[in-house]
C-alpha positions in Angstrom: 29.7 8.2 3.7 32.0 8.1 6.6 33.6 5.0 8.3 31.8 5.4 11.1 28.8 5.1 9.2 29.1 2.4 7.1 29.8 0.5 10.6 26.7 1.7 12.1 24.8 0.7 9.4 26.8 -2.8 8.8 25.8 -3.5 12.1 22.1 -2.1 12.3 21.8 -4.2 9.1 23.3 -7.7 10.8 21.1 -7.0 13.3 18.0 -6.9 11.2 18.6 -9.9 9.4 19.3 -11.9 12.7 17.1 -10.7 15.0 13.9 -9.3 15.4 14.5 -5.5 16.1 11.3 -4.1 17.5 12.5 -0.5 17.9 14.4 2.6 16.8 15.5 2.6 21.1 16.7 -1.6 21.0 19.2 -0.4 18.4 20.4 2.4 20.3 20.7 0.2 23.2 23.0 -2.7 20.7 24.9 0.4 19.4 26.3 1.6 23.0 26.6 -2.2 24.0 29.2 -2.0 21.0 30.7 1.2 21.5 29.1 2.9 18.7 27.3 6.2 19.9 23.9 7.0 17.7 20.7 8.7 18.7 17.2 7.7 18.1 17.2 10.6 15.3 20.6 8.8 13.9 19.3 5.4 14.1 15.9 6.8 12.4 17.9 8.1 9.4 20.2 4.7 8.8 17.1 2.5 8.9 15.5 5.1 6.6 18.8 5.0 4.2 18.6 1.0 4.7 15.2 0.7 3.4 14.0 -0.7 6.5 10.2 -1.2 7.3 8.4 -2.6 10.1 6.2 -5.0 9.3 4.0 -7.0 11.2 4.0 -11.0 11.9 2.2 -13.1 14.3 1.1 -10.8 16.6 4.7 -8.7 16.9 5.9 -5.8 14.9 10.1 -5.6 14.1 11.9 -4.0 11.3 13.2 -5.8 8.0 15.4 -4.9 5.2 13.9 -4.7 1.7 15.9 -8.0 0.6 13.6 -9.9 3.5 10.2 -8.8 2.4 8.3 -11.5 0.2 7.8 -10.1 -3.2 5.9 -10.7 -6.2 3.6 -13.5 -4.7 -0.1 -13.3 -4.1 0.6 -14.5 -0.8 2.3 -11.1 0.5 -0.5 -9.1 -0.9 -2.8 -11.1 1.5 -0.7 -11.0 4.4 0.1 -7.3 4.3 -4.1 -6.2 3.8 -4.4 -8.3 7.2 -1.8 -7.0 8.6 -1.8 -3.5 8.0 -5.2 -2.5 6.1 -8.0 -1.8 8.8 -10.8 -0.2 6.3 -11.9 -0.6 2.6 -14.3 1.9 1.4 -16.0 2.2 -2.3 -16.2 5.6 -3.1 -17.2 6.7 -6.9 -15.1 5.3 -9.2 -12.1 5.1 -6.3 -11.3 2.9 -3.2 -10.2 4.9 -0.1 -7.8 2.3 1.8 -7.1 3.0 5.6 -3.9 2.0 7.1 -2.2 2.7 10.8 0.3 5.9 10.5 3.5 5.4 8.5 1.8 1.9 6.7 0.1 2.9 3.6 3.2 3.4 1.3 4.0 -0.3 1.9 0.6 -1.6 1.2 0.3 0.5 -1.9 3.5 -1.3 -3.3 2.0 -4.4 -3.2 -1.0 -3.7 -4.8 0.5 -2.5 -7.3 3.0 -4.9 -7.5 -0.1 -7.5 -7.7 -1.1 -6.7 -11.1 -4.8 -7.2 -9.8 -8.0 -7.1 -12.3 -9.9 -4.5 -12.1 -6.6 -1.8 -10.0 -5.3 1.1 -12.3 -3.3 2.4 -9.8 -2.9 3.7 -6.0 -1.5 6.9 -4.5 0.0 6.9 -1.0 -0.6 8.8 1.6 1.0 8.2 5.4 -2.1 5.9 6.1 -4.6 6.4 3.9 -4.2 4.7 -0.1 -6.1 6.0 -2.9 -6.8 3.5 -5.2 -7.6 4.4 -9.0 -10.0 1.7 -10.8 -9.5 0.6 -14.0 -12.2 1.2 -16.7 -15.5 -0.9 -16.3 -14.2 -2.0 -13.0 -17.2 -2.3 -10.5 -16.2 -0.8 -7.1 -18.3 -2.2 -4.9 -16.8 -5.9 -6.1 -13.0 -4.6 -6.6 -13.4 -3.7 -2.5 -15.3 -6.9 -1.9 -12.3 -8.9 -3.6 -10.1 -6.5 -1.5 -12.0 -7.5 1.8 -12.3 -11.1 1.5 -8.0 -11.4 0.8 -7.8 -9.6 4.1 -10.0 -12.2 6.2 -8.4 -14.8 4.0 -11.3 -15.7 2.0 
């Protein structure tokens, strides 16, 4: 990795952890304002390398490093399916999750991650999650449980 990069990134990732960067352009914008020519496509690439994900709170959307994200507690689970999960659907022995573009990988992680009753596994898509039941698990009541940690319930 060259100098330059390393600083590009140093920076991008200062940024992130201070701030609440809402897009690719704001960075582009803080990398001229300190002398450090990138494009979008540049920018895209570093936050890419970084780990960096937008996620959504309160109503805005900015980008955060992997170190800031909540892991491992029920709570993120919850906050993520409201945030980013807009349709559950029982299908056979499979739930089809719907996500906006680019969100589903994120999602997937956490449930996953979750260790939830009844959840074999999930495959990612860009915004749809396939999500693999474990034997005897009833559908209908995995997307139920799925549903009402969404709305809170």
């Amino acid at each position: 990795m060259t100098a330059a990069k390393q600083n590009r990134q140093r920076l991008i990732a200062g940024w992130l952890r201070d701030d609440h960067i809402a897009s690719q352009e704001e960075l582009v914008a803080r990398l001229d304002r300190a002398g450090v020519p990138a494009t979008q496509a540049t920018v895209s690439r570093d936050l890419d390398e970084l780990g960096a994900v937008r996620v959504r709170r309160g109503g805005t959307v900015h980008y955060r490093l992997p170190e800031q994200l909540e892991s491992g507690d029920a709570g993120r689970l919850d906050r993520l399916l409201a945030d980013w999960v807009t349709d559950i659907v029982a299908a056979g022995n499979l739930l089809v999750v719907r996500t906006p573009p680019g969100s589903a990988n994120l999602v997937a992680n956490a449930l996953d991650s979750a260790g939830l009753d009844g959840i074999a596994g999930t495959i990612a898509g860009d915004d749809t999650i396939f999500v693999a039941l474990a034997d005897g698990a009833v559908p209908g009541a995995v997307a139920e449980g799925l549903r009402r940690r969404r709305e809170g319930r």
